[in-house]
TIFIRO-943560 format. One record per atom (N, C-alpha, C): x, y, z; atom name. Coordinates in Angstrom, 2 decimals, decimal comma. Layout:
! residues N
+---------+---------+---------+-------+
!      px !      py !      pz ! pator !
+---------+---------+---------+-------+
!       X !       Y !       Z !    CA !
...
+---------+---------+---------+-------+
//
This chain:
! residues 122
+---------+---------+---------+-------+
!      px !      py !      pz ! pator !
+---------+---------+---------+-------+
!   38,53 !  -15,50 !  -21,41 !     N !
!   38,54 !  -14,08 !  -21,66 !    CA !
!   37,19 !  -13,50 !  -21,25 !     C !
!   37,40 !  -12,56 !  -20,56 !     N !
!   35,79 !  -11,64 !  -19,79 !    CA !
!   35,52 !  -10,70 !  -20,94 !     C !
!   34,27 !  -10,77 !  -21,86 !     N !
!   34,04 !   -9,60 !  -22,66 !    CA !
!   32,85 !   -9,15 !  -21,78 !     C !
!   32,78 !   -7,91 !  -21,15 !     N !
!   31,82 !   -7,02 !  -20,71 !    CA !
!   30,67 !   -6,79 !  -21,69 !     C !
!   29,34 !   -6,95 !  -20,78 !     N !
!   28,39 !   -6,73 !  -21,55 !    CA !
!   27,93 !   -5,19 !  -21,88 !     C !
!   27,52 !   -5,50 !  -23,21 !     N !
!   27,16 !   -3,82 !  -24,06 !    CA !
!   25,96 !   -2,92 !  -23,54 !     C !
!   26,12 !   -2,02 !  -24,08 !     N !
!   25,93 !   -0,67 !  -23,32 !    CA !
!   24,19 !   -1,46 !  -23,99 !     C !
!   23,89 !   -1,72 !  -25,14 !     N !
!   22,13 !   -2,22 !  -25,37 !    CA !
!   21,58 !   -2,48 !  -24,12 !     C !
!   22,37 !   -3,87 !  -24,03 !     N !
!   21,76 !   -4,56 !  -22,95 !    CA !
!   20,83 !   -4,25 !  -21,74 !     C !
!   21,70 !   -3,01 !  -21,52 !     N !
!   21,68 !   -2,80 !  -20,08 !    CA !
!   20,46 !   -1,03 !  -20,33 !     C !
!   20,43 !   -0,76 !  -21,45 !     N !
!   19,31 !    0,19 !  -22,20 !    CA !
!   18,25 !   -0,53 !  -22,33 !     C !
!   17,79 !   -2,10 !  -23,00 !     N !
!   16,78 !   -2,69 !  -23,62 !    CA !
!   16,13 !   -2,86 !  -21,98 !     C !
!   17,24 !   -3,49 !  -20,81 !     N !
!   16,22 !   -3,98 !  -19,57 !    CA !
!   15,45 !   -2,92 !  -18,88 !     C !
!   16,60 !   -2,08 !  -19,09 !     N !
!   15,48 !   -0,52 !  -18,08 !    CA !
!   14,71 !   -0,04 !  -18,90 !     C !
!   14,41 !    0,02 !  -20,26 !     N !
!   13,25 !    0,43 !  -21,02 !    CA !
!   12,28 !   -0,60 !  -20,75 !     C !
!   12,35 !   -1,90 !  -20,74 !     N !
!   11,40 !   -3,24 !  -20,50 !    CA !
!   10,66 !   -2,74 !  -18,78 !     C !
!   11,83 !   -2,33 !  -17,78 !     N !
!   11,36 !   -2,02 !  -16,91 !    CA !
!   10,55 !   -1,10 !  -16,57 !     C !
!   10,94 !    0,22 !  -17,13 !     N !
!   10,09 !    1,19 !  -16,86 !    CA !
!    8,67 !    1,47 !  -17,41 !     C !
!    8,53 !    0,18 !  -18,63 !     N !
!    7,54 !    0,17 !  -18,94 !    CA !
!    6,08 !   -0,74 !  -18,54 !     C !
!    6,65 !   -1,14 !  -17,21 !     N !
!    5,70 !   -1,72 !  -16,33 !    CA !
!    5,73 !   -0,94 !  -15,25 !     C !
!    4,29 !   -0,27 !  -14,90 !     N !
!    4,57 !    0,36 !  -13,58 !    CA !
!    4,40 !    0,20 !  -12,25 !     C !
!    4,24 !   -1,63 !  -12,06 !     N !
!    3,97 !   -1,95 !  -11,05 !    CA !
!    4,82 !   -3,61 !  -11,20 !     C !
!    5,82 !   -3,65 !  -10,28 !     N !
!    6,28 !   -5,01 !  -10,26 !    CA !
!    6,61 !   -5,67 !   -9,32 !     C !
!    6,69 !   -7,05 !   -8,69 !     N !
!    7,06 !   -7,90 !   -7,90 !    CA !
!    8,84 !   -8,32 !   -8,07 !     C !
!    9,81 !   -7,61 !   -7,42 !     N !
!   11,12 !   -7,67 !   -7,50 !    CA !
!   11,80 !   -8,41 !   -6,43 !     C !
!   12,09 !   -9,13 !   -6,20 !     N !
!   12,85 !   -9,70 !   -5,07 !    CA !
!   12,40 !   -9,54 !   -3,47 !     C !
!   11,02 !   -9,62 !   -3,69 !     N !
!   10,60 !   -9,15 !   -2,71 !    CA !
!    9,91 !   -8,08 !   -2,62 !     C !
!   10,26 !   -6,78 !   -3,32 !     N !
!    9,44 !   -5,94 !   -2,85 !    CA !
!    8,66 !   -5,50 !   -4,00 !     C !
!    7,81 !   -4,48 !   -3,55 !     N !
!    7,56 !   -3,72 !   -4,90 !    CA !
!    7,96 !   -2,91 !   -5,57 !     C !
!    7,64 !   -2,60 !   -6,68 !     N !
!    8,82 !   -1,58 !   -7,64 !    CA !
!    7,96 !   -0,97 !   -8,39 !     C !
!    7,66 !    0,67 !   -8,52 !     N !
!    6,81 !    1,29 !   -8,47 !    CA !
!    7,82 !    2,18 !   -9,07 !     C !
!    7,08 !    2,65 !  -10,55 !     N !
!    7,94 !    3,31 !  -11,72 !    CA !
!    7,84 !    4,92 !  -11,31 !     C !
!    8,63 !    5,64 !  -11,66 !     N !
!    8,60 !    6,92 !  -10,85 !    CA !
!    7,65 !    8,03 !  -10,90 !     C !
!    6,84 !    7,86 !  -12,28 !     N !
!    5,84 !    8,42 !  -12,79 !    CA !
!    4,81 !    8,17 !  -11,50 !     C !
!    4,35 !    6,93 !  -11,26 !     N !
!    3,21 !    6,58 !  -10,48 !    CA !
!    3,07 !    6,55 !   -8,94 !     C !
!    4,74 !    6,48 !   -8,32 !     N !
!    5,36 !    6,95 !   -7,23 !    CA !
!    4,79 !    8,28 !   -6,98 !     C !
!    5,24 !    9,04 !   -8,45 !     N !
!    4,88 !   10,21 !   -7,94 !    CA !
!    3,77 !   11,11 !   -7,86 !     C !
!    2,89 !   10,02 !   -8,47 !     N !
!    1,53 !   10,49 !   -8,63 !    CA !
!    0,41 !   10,16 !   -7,33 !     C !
!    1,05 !    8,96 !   -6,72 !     N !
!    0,47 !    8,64 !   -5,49 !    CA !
!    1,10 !    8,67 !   -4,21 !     C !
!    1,85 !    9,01 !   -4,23 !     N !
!    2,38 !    9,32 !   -2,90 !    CA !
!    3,45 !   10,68 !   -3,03 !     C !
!    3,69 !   11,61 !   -3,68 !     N !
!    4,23 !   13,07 !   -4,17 !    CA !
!    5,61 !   12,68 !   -3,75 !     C !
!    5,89 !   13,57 !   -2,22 !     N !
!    7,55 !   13,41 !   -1,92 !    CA !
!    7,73 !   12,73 !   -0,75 !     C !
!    6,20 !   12,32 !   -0,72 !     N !
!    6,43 !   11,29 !    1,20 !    CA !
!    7,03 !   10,28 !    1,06 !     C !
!    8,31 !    9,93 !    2,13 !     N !
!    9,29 !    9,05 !    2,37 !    CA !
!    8,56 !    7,73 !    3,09 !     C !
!    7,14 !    7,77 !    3,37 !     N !
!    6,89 !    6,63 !    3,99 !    CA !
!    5,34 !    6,34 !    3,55 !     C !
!    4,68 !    5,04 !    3,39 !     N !
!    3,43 !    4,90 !    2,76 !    CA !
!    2,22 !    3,83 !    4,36 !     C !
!    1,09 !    4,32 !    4,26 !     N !
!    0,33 !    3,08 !    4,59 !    CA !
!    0,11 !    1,99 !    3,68 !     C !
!    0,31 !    0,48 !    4,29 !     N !
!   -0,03 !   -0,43 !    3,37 !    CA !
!   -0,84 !   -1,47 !    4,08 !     C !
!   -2,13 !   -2,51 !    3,56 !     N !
!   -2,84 !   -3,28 !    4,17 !    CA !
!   -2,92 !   -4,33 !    3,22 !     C !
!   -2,70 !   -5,45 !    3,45 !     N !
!   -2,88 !   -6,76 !    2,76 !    CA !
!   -4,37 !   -7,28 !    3,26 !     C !
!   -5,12 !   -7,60 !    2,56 !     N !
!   -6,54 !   -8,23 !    2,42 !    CA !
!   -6,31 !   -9,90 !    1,44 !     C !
!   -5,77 !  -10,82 !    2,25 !     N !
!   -5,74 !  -12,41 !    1,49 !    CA !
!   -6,83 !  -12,53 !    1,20 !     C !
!   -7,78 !  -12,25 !    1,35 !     N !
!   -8,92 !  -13,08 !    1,22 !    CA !
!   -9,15 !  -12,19 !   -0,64 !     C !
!   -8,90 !  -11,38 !   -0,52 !     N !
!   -8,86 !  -10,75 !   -1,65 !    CA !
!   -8,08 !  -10,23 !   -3,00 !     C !
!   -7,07 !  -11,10 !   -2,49 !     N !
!   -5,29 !  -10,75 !   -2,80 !    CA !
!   -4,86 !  -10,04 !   -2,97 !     C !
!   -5,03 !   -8,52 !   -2,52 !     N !
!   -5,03 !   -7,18 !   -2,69 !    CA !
!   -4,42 !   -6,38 !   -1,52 !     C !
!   -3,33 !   -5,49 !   -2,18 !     N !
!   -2,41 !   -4,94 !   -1,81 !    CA !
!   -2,92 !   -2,71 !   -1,60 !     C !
!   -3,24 !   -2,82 !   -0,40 !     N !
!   -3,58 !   -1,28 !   -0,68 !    CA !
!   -2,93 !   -0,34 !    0,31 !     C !
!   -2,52 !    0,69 !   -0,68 !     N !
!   -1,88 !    1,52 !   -0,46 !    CA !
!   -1,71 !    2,87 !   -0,34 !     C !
!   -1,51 !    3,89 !    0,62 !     N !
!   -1,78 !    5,07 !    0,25 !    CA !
!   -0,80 !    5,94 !    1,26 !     C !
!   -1,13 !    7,20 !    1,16 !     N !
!    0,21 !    8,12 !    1,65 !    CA !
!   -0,14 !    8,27 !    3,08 !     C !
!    1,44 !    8,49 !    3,74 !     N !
!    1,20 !    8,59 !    5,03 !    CA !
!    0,26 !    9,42 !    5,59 !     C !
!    0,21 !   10,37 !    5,27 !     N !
!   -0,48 !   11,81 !    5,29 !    CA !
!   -1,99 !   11,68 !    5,35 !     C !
!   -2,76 !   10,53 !    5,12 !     N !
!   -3,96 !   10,18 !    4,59 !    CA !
!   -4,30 !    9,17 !    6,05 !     C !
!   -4,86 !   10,54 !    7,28 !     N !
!   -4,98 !    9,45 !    8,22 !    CA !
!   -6,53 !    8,89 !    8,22 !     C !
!   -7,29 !    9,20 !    7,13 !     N !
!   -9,05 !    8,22 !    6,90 !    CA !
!   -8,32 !    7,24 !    6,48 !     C !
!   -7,45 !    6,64 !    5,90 !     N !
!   -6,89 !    5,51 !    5,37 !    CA !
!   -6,16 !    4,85 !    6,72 !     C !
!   -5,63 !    5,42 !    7,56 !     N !
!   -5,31 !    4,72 !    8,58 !    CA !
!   -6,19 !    4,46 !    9,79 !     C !
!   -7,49 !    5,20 !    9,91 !     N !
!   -8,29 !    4,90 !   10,22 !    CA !
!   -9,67 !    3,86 !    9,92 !     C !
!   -9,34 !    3,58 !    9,01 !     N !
!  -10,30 !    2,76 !    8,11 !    CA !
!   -9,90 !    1,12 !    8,32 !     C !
!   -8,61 !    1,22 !    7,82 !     N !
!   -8,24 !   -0,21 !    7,53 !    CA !
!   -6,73 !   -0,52 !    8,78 !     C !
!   -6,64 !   -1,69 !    9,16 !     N !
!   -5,85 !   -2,06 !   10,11 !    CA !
!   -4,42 !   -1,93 !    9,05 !     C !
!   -3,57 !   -0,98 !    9,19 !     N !
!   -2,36 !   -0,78 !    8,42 !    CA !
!   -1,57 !   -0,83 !    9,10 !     C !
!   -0,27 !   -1,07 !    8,05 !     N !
!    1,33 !   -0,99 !    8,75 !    CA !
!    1,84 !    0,33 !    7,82 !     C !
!    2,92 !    0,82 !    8,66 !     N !
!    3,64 !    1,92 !    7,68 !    CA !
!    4,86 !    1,37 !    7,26 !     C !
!    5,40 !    1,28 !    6,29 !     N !
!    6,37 !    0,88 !    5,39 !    CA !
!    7,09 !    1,98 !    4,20 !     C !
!    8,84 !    2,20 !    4,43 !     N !
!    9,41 !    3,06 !    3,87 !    CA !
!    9,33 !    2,80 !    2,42 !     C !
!    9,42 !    3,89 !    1,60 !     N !
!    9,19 !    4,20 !    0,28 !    CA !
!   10,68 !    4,61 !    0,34 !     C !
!   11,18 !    3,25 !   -0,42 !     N !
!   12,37 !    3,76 !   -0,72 !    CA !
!   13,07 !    3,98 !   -2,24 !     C !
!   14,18 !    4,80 !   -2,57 !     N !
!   14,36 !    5,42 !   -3,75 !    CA !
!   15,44 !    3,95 !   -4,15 !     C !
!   15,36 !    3,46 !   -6,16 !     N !
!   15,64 !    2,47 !   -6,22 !    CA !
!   16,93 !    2,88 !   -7,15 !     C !
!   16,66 !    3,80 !   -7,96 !     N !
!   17,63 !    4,04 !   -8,96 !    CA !
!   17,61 !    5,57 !   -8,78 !     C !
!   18,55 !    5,88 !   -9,71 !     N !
!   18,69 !    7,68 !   -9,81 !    CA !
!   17,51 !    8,55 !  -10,58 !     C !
!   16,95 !    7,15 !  -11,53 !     N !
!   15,72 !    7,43 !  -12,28 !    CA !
!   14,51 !    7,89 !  -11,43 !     C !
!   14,40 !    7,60 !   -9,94 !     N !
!   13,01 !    7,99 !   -9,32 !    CA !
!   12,40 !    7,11 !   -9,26 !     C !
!   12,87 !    5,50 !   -9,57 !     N !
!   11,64 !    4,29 !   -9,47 !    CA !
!   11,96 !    4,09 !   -7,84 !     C !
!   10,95 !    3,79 !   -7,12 !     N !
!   10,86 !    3,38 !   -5,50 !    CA !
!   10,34 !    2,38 !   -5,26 !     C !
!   11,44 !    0,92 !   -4,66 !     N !
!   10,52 !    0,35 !   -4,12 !    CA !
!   10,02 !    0,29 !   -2,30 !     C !
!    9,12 !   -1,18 !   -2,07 !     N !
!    8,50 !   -1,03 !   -0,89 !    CA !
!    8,86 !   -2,71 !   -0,06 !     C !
!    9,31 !   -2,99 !    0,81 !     N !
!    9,80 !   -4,12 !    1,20 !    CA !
!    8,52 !   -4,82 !    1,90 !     C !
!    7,84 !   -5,73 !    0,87 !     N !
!    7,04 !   -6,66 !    1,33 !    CA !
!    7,67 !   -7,86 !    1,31 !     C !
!    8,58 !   -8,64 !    1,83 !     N !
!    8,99 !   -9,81 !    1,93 !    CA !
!    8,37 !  -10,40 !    3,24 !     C !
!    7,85 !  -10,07 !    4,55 !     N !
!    6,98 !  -10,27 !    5,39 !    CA !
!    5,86 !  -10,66 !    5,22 !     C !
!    5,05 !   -9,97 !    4,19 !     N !
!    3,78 !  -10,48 !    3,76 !    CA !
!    3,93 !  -12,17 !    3,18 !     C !
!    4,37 !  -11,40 !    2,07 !     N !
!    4,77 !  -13,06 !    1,14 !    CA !
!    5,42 !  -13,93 !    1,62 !     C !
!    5,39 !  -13,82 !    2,76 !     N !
!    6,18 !  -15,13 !    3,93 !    CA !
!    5,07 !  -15,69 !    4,68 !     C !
!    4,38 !  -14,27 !    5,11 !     N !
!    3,71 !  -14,85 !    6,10 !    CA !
!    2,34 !  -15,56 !    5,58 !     C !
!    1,94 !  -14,84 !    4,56 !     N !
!    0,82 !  -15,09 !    3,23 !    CA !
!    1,10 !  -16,52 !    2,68 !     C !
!    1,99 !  -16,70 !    2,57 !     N !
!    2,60 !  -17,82 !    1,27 !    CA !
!    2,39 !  -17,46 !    0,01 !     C !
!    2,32 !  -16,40 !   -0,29 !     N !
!    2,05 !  -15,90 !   -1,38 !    CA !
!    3,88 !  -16,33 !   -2,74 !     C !
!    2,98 !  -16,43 !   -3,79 !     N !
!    4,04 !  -16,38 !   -4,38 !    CA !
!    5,05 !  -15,63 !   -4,68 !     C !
!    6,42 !  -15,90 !   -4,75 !     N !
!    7,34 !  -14,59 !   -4,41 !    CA !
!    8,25 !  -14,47 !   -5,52 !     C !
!    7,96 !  -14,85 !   -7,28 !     N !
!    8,52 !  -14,88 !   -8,05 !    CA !
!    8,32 !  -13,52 !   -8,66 !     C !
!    9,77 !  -12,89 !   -9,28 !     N !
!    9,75 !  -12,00 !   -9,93 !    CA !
!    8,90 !  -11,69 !  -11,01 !     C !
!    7,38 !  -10,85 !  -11,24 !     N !
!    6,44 !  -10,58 !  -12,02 !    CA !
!    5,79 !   -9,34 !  -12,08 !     C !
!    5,51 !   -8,87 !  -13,20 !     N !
!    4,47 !   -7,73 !  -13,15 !    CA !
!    3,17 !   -8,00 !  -12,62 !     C !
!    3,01 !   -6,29 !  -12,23 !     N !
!    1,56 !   -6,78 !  -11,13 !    CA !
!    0,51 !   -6,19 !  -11,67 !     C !
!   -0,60 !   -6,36 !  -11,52 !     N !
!   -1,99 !   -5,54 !  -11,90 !    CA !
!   -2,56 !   -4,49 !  -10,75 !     C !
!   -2,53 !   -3,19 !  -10,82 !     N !
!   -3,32 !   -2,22 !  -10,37 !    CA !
!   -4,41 !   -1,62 !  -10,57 !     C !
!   -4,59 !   -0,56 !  -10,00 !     N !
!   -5,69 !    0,09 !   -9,91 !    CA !
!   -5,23 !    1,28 !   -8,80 !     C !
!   -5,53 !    2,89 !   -9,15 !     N !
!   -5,18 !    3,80 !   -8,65 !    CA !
!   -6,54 !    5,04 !   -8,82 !     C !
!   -7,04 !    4,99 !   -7,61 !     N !
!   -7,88 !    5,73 !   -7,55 !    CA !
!   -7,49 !    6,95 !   -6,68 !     C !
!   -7,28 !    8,39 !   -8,13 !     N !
!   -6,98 !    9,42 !   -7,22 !    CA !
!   -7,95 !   10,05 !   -6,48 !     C !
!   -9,05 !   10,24 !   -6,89 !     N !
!  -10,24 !   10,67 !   -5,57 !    CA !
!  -10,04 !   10,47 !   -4,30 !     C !
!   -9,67 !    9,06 !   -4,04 !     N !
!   -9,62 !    8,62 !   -2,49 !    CA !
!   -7,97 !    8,65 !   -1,99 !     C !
!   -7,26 !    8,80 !   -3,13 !     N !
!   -5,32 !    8,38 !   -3,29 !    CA !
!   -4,67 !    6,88 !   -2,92 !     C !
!   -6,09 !    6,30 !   -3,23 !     N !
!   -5,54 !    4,80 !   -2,62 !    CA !
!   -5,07 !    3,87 !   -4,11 !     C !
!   -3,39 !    3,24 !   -4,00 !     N !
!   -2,92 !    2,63 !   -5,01 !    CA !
!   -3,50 !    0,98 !   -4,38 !     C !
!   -4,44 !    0,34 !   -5,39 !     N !
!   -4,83 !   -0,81 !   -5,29 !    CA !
!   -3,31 !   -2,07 !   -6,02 !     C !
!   -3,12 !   -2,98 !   -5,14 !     N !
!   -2,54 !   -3,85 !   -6,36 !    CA !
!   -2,84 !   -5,74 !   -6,02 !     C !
!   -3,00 !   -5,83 !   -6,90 !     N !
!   -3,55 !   -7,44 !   -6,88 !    CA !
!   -2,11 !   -8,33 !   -6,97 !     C !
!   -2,30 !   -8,97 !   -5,34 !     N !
!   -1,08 !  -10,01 !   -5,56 !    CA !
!   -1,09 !  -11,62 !   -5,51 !     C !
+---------+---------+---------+-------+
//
């Protein structure tokens, strides 16, 4: 007999979720909508630069060409994840090519709006 799981369940994970605002999901990143929208507003596409030597993930809006002038970047779509406004960003390339670990985890940031660059340690 299939009993469908309850309406909690599926309330307790997206509250657990949204209360991390930076995570390692199947690959990409997952960026809670609050902080989406605080660093990158309504732009559909982000600069991003991986630094191994530092394990650090930086990030900032397309629009921000001293940031693409600065650091050797790729542009990568900001895409919408749920109806809620969380967006993630498809780094599965990195963590391939990195060897970085690619298990589902919360991440540690750092967001400096002065410059608009979202730091994240991977």
């Amino acid at each position: 007999m299939f009993i469908p799981p309850s309406k909690k369940v599926a309330t307790i994970a997206s509250t657990v979720e949204a209360a991390i605002p930076v995570q390692l999901r199947s690959d990409h990143l997952l960026l809670s909508k609050e902080l989406a929208r605080e660093v990158f507003g309504e732009e559909l596409n982000v600069y991003l630069v991986h630094y191994p030597d530092r394990k650090v993930l930086m990030l900032a809006r397309i629009s921000d060409k001293v940031f693409k002038s600065l650091h050797k970047t790729s542009q990568h779509m900001l895409k919408n994840r749920n109806l809620a406004g969380d967006k993630t960003i498809a780094i599965h390339d990195i963590l391939i090519d990195q060897q970085i670990d690619r298990s589902d985890r919360p991440l540690s940031f750092e967001f400096n709006a002065a410059l608009g660059i979202l730091s994240i340690t991977i």
